[in-house]
N, C-alpha and C positions, 0 to 999 in steps of 0.2 A: 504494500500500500504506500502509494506517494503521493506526500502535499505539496503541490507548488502552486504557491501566489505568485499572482502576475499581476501587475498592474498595466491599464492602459490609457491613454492621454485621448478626450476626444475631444476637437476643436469646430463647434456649430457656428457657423456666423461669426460672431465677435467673441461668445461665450465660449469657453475651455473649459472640461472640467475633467476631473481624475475618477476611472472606475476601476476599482481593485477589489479582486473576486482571488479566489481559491478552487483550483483545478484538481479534483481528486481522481488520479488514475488506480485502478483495478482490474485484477483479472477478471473474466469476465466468469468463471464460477465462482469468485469470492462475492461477486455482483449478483448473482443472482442467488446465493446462498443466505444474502444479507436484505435482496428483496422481499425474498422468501418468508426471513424472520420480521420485517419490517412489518407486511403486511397481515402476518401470523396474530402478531404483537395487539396491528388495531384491530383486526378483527374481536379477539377476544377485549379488549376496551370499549368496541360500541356496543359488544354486547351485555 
């Protein structure tokens, strides 16, 4: 599991402004072992 922030500079018209987000790369059965449980999770919480 790897975190990389990135940030990126967008410039509208006059206005600039900074969006800095968090890129979480995963294998993709760690991914769905984890959607898995995610949705396990609410399921049993709405009910």
């Amino acid at each position: 599991m790897t975190l990389q922030g990135t940030c990126m500079l967008y410039k509208s018209g006059t206005t600039s402004f900074k969006v800095c987000y968090t890129v979480i790369v995963i294998p993709v059965s760690c991914l769905q072992h984890s959607l898995h449980s995610v949705s396990l999770l609410l399921y049993m919480l709405i009910r």
